[in-house]
C-alpha positions as CSV (number, residue, x, y, z in Angstrom):
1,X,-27.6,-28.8,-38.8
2,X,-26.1,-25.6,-38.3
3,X,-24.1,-23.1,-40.8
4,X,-20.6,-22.3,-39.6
5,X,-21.4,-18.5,-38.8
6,X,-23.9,-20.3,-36.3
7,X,-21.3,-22.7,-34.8
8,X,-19.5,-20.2,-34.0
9,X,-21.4,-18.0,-32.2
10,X,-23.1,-20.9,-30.3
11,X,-19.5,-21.5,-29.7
12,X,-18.9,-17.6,-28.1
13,X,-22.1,-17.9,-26.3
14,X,-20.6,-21.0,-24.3
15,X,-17.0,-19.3,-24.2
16,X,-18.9,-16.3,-22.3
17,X,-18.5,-13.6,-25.0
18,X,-21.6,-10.9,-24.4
19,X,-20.3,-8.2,-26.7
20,X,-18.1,-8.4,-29.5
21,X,-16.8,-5.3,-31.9
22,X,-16.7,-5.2,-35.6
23,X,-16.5,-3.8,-39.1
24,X,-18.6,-5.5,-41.2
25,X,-17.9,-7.8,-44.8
26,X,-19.5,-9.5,-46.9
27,X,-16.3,-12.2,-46.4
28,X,-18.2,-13.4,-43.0
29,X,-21.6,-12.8,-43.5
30,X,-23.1,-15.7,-42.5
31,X,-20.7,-15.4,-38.8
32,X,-22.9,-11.8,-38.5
33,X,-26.3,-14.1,-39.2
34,X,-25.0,-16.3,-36.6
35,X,-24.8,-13.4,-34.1
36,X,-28.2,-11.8,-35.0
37,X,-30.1,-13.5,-32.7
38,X,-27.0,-15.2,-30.1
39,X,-27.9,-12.3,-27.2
40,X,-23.9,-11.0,-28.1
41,X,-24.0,-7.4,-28.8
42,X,-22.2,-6.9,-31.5
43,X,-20.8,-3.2,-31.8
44,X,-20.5,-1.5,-35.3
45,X,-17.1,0.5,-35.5
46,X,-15.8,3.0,-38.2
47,X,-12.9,1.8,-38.6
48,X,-11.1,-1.7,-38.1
49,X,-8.4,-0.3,-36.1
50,X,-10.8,1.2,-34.0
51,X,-12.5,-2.2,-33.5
52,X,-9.6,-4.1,-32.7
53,X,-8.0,-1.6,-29.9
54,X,-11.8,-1.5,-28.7
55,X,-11.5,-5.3,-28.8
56,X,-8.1,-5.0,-26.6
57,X,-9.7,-2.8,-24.4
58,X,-12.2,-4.8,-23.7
59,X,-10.0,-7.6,-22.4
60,X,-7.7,-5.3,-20.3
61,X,-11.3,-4.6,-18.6
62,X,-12.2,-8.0,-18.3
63,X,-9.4,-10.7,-18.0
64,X,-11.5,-12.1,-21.0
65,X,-10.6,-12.2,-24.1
66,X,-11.9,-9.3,-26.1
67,X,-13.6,-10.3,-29.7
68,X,-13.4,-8.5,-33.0
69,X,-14.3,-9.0,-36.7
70,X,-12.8,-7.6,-39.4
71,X,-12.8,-8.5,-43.3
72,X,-10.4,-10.0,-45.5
73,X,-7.6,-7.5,-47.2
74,X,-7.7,-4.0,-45.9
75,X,-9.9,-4.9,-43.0
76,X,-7.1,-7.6,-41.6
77,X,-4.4,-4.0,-42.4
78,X,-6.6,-1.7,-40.7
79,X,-6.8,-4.2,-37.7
80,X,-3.1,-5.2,-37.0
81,X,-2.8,-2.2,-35.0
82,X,-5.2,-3.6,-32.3
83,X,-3.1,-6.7,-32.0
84,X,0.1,-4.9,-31.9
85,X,-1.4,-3.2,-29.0
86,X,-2.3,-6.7,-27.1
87,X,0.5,-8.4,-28.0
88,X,3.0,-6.1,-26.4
89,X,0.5,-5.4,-23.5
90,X,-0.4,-9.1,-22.4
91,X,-3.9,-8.6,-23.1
92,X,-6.4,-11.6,-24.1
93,X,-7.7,-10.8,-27.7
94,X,-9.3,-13.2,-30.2
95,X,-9.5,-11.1,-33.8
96,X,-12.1,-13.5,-36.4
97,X,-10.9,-12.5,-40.3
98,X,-13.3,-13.2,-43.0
99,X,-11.4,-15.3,-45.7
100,X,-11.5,-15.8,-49.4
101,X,-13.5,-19.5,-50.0
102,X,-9.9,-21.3,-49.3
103,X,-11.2,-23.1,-52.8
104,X,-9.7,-20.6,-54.9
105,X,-6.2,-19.8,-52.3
106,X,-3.0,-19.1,-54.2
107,X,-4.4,-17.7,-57.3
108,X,-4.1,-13.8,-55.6
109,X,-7.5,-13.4,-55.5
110,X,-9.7,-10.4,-54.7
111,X,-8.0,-9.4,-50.9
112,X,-6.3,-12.7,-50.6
113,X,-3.8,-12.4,-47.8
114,X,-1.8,-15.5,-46.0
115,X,-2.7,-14.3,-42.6
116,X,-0.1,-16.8,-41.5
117,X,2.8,-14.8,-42.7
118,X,1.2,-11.8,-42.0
119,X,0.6,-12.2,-38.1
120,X,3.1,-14.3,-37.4
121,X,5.4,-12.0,-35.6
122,X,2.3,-10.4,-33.9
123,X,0.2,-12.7,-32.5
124,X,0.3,-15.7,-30.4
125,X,-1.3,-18.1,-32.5
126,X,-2.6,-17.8,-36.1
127,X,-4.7,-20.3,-38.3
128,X,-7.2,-20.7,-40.5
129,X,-10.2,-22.7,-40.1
130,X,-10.6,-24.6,-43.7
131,X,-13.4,-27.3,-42.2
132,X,-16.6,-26.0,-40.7
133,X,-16.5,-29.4,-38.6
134,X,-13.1,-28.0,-36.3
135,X,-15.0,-24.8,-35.6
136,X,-15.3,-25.3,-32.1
137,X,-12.4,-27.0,-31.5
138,X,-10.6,-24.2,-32.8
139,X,-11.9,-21.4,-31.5
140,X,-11.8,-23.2,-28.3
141,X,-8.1,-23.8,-28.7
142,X,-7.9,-19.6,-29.6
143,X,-9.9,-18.4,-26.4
144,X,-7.3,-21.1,-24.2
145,X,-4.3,-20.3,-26.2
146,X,-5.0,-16.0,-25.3
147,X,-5.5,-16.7,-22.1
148,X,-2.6,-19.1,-21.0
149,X,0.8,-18.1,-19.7
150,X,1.1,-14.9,-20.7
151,X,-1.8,-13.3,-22.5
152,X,-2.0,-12.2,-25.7
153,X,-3.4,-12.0,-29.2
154,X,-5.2,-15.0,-31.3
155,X,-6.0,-15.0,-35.2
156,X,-8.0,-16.9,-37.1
157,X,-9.1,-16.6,-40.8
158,X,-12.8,-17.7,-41.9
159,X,-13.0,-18.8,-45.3
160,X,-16.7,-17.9,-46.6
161,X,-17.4,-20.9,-47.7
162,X,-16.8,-22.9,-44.9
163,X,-18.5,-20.4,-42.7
164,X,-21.7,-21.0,-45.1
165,X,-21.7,-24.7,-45.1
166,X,-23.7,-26.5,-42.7
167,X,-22.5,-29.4,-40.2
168,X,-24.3,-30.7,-37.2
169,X,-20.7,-30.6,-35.2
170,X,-21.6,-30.5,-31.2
171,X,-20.3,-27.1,-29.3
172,X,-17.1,-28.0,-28.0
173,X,-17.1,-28.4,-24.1
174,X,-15.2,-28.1,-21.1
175,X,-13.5,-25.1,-19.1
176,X,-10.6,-23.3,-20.3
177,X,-7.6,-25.1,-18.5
178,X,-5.6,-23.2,-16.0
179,X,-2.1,-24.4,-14.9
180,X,-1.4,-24.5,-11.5
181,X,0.3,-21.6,-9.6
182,X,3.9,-22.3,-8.8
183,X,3.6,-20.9,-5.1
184,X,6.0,-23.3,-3.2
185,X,8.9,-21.2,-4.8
186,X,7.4,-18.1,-3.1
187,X,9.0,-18.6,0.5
188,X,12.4,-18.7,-0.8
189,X,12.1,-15.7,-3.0
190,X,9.8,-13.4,0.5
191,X,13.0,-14.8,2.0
192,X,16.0,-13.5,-0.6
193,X,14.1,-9.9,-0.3
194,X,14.1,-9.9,3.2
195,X,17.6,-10.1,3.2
196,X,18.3,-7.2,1.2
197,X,19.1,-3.9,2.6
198,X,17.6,-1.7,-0.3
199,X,14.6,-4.1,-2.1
200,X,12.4,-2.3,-4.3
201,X,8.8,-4.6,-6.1
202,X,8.5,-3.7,-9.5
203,X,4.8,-4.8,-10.2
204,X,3.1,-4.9,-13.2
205,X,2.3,-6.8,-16.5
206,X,-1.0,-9.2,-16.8
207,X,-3.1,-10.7,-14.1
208,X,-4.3,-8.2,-12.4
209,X,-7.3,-7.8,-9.7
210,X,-8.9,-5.4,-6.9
211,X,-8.2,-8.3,-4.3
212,X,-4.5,-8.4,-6.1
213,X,-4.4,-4.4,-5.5
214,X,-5.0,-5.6,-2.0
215,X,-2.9,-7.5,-1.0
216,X,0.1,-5.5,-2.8
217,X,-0.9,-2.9,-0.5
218,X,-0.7,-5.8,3.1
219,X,2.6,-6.4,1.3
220,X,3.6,-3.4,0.9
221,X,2.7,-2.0,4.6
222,X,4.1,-5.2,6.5
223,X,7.3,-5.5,5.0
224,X,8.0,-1.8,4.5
225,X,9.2,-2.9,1.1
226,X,9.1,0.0,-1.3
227,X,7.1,-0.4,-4.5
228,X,6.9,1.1,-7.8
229,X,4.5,0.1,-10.8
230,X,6.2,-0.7,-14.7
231,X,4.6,1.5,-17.5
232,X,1.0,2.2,-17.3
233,X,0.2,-0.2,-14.9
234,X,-0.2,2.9,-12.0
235,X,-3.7,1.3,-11.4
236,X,-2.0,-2.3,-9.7
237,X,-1.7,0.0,-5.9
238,X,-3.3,3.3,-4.7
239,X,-0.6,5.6,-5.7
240,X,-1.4,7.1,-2.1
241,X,0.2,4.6,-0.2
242,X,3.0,5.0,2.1
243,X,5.2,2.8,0.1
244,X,4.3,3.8,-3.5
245,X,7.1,5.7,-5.0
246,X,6.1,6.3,-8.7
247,X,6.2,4.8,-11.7
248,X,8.8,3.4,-14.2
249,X,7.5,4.9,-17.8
250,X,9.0,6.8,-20.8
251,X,9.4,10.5,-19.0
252,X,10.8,8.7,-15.7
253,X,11.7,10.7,-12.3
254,X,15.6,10.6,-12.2
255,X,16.0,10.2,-8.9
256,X,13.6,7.2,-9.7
257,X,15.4,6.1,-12.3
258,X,19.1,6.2,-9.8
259,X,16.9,4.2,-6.8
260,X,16.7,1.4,-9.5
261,X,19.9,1.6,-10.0
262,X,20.8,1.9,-6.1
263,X,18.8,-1.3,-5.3
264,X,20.2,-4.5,-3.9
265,X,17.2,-6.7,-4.7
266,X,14.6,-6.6,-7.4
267,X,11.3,-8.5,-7.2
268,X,9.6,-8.4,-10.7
269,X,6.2,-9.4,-10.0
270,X,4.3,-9.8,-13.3
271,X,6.8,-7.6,-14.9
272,X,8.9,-8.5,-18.2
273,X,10.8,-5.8,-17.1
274,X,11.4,-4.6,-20.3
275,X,12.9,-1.7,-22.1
276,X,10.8,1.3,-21.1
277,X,10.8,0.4,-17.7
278,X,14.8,0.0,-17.6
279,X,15.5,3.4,-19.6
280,X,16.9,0.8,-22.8
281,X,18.5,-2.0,-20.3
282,X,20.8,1.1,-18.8
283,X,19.3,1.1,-15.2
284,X,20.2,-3.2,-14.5
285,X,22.8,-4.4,-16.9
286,X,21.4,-7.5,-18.7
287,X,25.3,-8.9,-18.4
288,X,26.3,-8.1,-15.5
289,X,23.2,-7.0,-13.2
290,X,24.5,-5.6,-9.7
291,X,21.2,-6.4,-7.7
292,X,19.7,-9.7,-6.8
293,X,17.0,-10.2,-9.1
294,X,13.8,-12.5,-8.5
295,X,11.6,-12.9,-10.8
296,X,7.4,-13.7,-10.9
297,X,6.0,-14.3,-14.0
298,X,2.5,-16.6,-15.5
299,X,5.1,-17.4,-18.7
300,X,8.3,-19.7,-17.8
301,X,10.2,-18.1,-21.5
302,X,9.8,-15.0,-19.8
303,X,11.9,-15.3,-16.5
304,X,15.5,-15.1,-18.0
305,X,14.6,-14.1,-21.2
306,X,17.0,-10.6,-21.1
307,X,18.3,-11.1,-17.2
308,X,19.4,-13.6,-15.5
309,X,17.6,-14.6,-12.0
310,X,18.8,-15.6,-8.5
311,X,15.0,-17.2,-7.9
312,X,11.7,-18.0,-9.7
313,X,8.4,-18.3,-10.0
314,X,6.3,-19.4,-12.7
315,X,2.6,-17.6,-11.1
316,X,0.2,-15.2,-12.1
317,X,0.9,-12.4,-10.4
318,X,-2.3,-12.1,-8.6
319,X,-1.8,-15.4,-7.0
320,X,1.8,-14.5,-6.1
321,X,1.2,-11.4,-4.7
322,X,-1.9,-12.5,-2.5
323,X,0.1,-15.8,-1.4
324,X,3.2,-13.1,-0.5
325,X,0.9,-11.3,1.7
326,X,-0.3,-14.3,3.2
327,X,3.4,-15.3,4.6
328,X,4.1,-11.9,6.4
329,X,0.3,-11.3,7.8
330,X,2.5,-9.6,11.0
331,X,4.5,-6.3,10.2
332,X,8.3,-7.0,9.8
333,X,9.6,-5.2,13.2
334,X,12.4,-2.3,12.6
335,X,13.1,-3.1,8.8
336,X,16.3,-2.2,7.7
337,X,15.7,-0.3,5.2
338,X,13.0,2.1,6.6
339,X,14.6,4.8,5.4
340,X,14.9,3.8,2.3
341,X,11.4,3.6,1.9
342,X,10.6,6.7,3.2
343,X,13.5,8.5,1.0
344,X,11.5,6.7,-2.1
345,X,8.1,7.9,-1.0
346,X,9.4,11.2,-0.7
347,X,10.6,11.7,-3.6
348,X,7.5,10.9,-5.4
349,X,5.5,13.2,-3.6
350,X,7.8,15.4,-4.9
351,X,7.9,14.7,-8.2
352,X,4.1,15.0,-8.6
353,X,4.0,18.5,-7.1
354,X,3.0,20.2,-10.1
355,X,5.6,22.2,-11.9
356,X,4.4,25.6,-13.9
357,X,4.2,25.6,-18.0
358,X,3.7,28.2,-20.2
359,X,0.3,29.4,-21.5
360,X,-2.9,30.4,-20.4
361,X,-4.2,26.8,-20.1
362,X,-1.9,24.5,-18.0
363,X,-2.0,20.6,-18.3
364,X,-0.4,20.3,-15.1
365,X,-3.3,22.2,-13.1
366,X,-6.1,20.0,-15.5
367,X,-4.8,17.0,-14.3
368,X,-4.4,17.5,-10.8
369,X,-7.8,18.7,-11.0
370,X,-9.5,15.8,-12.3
371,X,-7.1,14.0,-10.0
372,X,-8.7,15.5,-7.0
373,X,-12.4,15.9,-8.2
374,X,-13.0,12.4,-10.0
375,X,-14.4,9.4,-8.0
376,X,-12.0,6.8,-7.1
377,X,-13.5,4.5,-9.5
378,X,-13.0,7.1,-12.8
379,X,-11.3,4.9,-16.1
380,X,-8.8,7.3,-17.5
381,X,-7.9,6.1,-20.5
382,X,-5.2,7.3,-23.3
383,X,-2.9,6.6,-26.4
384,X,0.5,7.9,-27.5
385,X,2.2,11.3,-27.1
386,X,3.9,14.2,-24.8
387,X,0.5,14.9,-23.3
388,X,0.5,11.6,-21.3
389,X,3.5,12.9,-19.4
390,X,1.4,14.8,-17.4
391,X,-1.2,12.6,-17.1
392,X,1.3,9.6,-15.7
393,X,3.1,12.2,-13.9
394,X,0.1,14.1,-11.9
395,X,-2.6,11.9,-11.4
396,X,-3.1,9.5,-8.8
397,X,-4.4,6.5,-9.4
398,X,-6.6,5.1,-6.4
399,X,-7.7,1.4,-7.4
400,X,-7.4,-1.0,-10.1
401,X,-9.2,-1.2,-13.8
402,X,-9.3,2.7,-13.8
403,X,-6.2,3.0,-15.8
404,X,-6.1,1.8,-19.9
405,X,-3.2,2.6,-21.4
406,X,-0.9,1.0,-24.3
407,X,2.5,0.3,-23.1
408,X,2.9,-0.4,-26.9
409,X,3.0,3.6,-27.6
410,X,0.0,3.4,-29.8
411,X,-1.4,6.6,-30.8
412,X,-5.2,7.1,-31.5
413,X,-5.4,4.3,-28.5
414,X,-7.3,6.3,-25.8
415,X,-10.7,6.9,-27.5
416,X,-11.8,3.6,-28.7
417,X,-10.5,2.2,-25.3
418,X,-12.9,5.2,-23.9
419,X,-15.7,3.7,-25.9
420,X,-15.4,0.3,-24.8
421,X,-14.8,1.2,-21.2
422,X,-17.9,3.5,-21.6
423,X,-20.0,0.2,-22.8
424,X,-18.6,-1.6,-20.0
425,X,-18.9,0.6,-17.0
426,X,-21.9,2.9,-17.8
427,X,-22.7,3.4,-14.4
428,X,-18.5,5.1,-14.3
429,X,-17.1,7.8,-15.4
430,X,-14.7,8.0,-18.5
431,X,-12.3,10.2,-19.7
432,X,-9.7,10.1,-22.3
433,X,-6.6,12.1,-22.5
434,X,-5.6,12.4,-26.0
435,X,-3.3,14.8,-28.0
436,X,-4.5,16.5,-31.1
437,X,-2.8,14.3,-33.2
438,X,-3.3,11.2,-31.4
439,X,-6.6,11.9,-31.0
440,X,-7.5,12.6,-35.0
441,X,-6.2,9.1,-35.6
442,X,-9.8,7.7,-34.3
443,X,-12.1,10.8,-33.9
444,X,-14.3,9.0,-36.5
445,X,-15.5,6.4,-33.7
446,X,-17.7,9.4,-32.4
447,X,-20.2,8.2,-34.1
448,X,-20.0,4.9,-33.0
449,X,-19.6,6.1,-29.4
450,X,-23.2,7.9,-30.2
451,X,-25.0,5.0,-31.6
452,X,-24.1,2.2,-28.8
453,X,-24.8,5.1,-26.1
454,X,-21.2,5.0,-24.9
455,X,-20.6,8.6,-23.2
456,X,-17.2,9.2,-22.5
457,X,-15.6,12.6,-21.5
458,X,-12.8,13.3,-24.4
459,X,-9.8,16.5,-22.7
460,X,-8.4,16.9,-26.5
461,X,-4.9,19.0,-25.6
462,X,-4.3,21.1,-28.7
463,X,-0.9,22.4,-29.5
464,X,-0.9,22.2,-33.1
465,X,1.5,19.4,-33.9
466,X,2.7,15.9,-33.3
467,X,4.4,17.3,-30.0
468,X,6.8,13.8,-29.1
469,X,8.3,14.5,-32.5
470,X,8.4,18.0,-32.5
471,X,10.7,18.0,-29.0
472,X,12.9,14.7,-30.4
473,X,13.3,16.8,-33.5
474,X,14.5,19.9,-31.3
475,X,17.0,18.1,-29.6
476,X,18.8,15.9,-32.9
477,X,17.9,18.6,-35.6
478,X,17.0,22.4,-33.9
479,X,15.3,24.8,-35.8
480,X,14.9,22.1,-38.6
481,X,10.9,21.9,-38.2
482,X,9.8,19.1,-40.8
483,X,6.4,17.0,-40.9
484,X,5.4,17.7,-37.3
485,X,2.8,20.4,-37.8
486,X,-1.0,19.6,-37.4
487,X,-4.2,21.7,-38.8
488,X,-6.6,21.1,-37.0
489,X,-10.6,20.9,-36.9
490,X,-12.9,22.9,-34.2
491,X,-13.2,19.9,-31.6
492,X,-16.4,21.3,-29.8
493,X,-18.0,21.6,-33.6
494,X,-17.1,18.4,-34.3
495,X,-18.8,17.0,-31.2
496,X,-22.2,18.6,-32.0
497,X,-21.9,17.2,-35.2
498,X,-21.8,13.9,-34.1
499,X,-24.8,14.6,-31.9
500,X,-22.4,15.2,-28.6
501,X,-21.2,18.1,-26.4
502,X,-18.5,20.3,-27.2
503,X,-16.5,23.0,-25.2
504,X,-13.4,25.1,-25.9
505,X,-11.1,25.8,-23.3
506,X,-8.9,28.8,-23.8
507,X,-7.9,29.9,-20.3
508,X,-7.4,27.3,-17.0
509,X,-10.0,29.0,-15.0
510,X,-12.8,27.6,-18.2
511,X,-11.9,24.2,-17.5
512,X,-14.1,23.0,-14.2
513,X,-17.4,24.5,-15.9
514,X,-16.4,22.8,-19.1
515,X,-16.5,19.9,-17.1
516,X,-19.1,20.0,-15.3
517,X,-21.4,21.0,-18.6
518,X,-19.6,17.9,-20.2
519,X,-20.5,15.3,-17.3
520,X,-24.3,16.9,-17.2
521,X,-24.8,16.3,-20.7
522,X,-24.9,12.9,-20.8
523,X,-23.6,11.7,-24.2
524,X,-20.2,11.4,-25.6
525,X,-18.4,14.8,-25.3
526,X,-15.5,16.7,-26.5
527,X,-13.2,19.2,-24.2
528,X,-10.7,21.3,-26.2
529,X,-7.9,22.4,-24.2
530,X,-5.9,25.3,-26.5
531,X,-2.1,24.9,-25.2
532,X,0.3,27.7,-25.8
533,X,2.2,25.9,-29.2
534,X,5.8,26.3,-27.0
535,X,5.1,24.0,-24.4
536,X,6.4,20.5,-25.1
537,X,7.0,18.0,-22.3
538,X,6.3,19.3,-18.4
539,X,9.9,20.8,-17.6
540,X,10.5,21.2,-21.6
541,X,9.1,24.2,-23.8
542,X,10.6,26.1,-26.6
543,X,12.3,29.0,-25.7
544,X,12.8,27.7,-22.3
C-alpha cells in the first residue's frame, strides 16, 4: 500500500522526470513526501509564476515535459502565466495543483477553484484526479496528452484527500505512444517547391533537434532554397549559413517582410504560421493567398486552420526535414532562383550590421559582442520588451537549444528560463537579456537561482520605463507620458544581496570587464547596463 503523493512520484520516476519545480502547500503535502526520497530534485521557487515558466523552460530544453507544483487558489493564479507561455509556444508542460479534499467541492471553500473552467481556454487537457486508484493512469494520459501532436500544456488538480489515502494501485506501464510520421506526402510537396521560381522555408514551431538543425542546413545548401526561421526559433539553423536570411519576429526587416510577400511558394515546416510571423495575416492573405503554400505540421487541426494548402503533411518537423534532406542528397544543378537566394542572404547581412543609438552604453555594440565572444553552445535566454529587438536583430545564433524565448510575449520570462537552463546545462554558459521592467517581474528567483547553484549571467538594460509601451504610447498619444515610468533598484546591490555578483555599466567600453568579472565569479550574477532614457527601439529614439 502506498499513499497517493507516493503513486505519483513512483509514477514520474517511471515517466523519466529527474527534476521538477515548485512552490510548496500544505494542499499536496503528502505529493512533496512522495518526492522526498524518489531521487527527483525538486526545486523550491519564489514565486509560482516563476515555477511554472521554469517548468516551461525546462521542456523547451528537453522535449520532455517540464513538471511543476503549485497550491490551490492563488498558487493555481500565480501559475497560469507559465502555461500561457507553453501553450502558445508548443512546449510539453504537466502543471500538478493541490486541491481542496473534493468531499467538501461546491460549498466555496477556503481557495476552491474549478480548475476546469479556469484552464480551459489554456491548456490542453485539464482534470481532476478524485480517486487515488486512476493516479497513474492519469498522469500517464497527461505526460501522453503534452507530448502528442502538437505540444502543449496539461493540468490536473490533486484533491488532499485523495493524495493522502493509500491504495496498492500498480504504476501504470508502457511507453508513451508516438504516431507515425506522415513522410510519403513529402515527395510531392520537395516536388511543388522545386517548381517554384522564388520558394522561401519558413521553419519553426515544436520538434526540434541538433540532427534536425542538420539536415535544415543539407537542405538548405542542396537545393539553394532560401530559409528564414518564425519568431524566436533563430536557434533551428546557424544563422551563418549561406541561405539563412533572418527571422520573421515582431520588429521584422522590411525588405524581409516584402520577400514574404514576393514569394511563389511557401514551405511551413513546423510553423503555425501565425500572426507575428505574417505582420497580423498582411504579408499572405488568409483569403486569397498569392503563393503556393505547403504545409508540415505534428497536428492535422493545424494545417488549414487560417490558410488554405496546395499539399500536406501531418510530421514532426524533425522527421520531415531530415527525410527532405534525404531526397535531394545531390545539389540541385543551376537553381532557378539563385539569385533570389543570394538577394535574401544579402539582405540579412545587412540588416544585422549594427546601426548606432544614442548614449554612452550601446545595446547594439553589447550584443554583437557577446555574439562574437560567446561559445557556440551559450543559452541566451529572454522575456518581453524593446530590448529583445536587438538581441533577435544582432546576434547570431550558431546551433540549436541555445535560444529560449516566449513567442507568447511574456515579460519576466528570461530569468527563470535562465535558472532552469543554468540547472540543466551547468557545464554552459547562460545569459539572460531582460529589460528593467521585464526583469523586476521575477528578480525574486535570485534566491532560488543561489540555493540550487544555478549561475546564470543576468545583462539587465535599464532605461527607466516599460520601453514597448512608452514608443506605442509616442506614436497613438505623443507627449501624453502615462503609467510607463519605472524606479528602479541598484541591480549590482541587489545581486550581492542575494549572495551573487553585481556590476554597473555606465559607458560601452565597462562592459567586456563586467563580463569577464561576472563569468569568473561563479554564482548567479547581475550586469546593469544604464541606457540613455531616449533610446527606444534600434532605429527609434526620442528626439530622433
Amino acid at each position: 500500500m502506498r499513499h497517493g503523493g507516493k503513486i505519483l512520484s513512483d509514477q514520474l520516476v517511471k515517466l523519466g522526470v529527474d527534476r521538477v519545480f515548485s512552490v510548496p502547500g500544505e494542499s499536496f503535502l503528502a505529493a512533496l513526501d512522495g518526492l522526498y526520497d524518489s531521487g527527483i530534485q525538486n526545486v523550491v521557487c519564489r514565486h509560482e509564476g516563476g515555477a511554472a515558466m521554469m517548468a516551461e523552460a525546462h521542456g523547451k530544453l528537453t522535449g520532455r515535459p517540464g513538471v511543476c507544483f503549485v497550491t490551490r487558489g492563488p498558487g493555481a493564479c500565480n501559475a497560469s502565466a507559465g502555461v500561457h507561455v507553453a501553450m502558445q509556444d508548443s512546449t510539453p508542460m504537466v502543471l500538478f495543483i493541490g486541491q481542496i479534499d473534493n468531499g467538501h467541492t461546491d460549498r466555496e471553500t477556503f481557495q476552491e477553484v474549478d480548475y476546469k473552467q479556469m484552464f480551459g481556454g489554456l491548456a490542453k487537457w485539464v482534470a481532476q484526479v478524485d480517486d487515488t486508484d486512476r493516479l497513474p493512469e492519469y498522469i500517464a494520459r497527461a505526460f501522453r496528452l503534452a507530448q502528442s501532436g502538437r505540444p502543449g500544456p496539461v493540468v490536473l488538480a490533486l484533491p488532499e484527500n485523495m493524495l493522502s489515502a493509500a491504495s496498492d494501485v500498480p504504476d501504470f506501464q508502457g511507453l508513451v505512444a508516438q504516431p507515425a510520421a506522415d513522410v510519403g506526402a513529402l515527395p510531392n510537396i520537395l516536388d511543388q517547391l522545386m517548381q517554384a521560381a522564388r520558394p522561401l522555408v519558413v521553419v519553426g514551431g515544436p520538434h526540434w533537434s541538433p540532427a534536425a538543425q542538420q539536415a535544415l542546413e543539407r537542405f538548405a545548401t542542396a537545393t539553394g532554397v532560401p530559409v528564414v526561421t518564425s519568431f524566436r526559433r533563430q536557434d533551428y539553423m546557424d544563422n551563418r549559413h549561406d541561405g539563412f536570411a533572418g527571422d520573421l519576429n515582431v520588429g521584422v526587416n522590411p525588405v524581409l517582410a516584402q520577400r514574404v510577400r514576393d514569394a511563389d511558394c511557401l514551405l511551413l515546416l513546423g510553423t503555425r504560421f501565425g500572426d507575428i510571423e505574417t505582420q497580423g495575416y498582411t504579408l499572405v492573405d488568409p483569403a486569397a493567398p498569392a503563393q503556393t503554400i505547403l504545409h508540415i505540421h505534428a497536428e492535422a487541426d493545424e494545417i488549414g486552420r487560417v490558410y488554405g494548402v496546395d499539399a500536406q503533411a501531418v510530421c514532426q518537423a524533425d522527421h520531415a526535414i531530415i527525410t527532405l534532406a534525404a531526397l535531394v542528397e545531390d545539389p540541385v544543378p543551376a537553381p532557378r532562383w539563385s539569385a533570389w537566394t543570394a538577394a535574401a542572404r544579402a539582405d540579412y547581412l545587412d540588416w544585422i550590421k549594427p546601426r548606432e543609438t544614442p548614449g554612452a552604453v550601446k545595446q547594439e555594440q553589447i550584443i554583437r559582442w557577446l555574439s562574437d565572444h560567446l561559445p557556440g553552445d551559450a543559452i541566451l535566454t529572454n522575456g518581453a520588451g524593446n530590448y529583445a529587438a536587438w538581441l533577435h536583430r544582432y546576434f547570431s545564433y550558431k546551433q540549436y537549444g541555445t535560444q529560449l524565448a516566449p513567442t507568447s510575449g511574456s515579460m519576466g520570462y528570461g530569468f527563470p528560463a535562465a535558472i532552469a537552463a543554468s540547472l540543466r546545462h551547468p557545464d554552459r554558459p547562460v545569459v539572460c537579456l531582460a529589460g528593467d521592467g521585464c526583469f523586476q517581474m521575477t528578480c525574486n528567483e535570485m534566491s532560488t537561482a543561489v540555493q540550487h547553484g544555478a549561475t546564470p549571467i543576468v545583462i539587465v538594460m535599464n532605461n527607466g520605463r516599460y520601453g514597448t509601451i512608452r514608443m506605442h504610447q509616442e506614436r497613438n498619444y505623443p507627449g501624453r507620458v502615462s503609467g510607463t515610468v519605472l524606479a528602479n533598484p541598484d541591480y549590482a546591490a541587489l545581486a550581492r544581496a542575494y549572495g551573487g555578483f553585481g556590476a554597473t555599466v555606465t559607458t560601452q567600453d565597462q562592459f567586456a570587464e563586467a563580463f569577464a568579472a561576472a563569468r569568473a565569479a561563479g554564482t548567479v550574477a547581475i550586469i546593469e547596463c544604464v541606457l540613455d532614457p531616449a533610446v527606444l527601439a534600434p532605429g527609434a529614439s526620442l528626439g530622433g
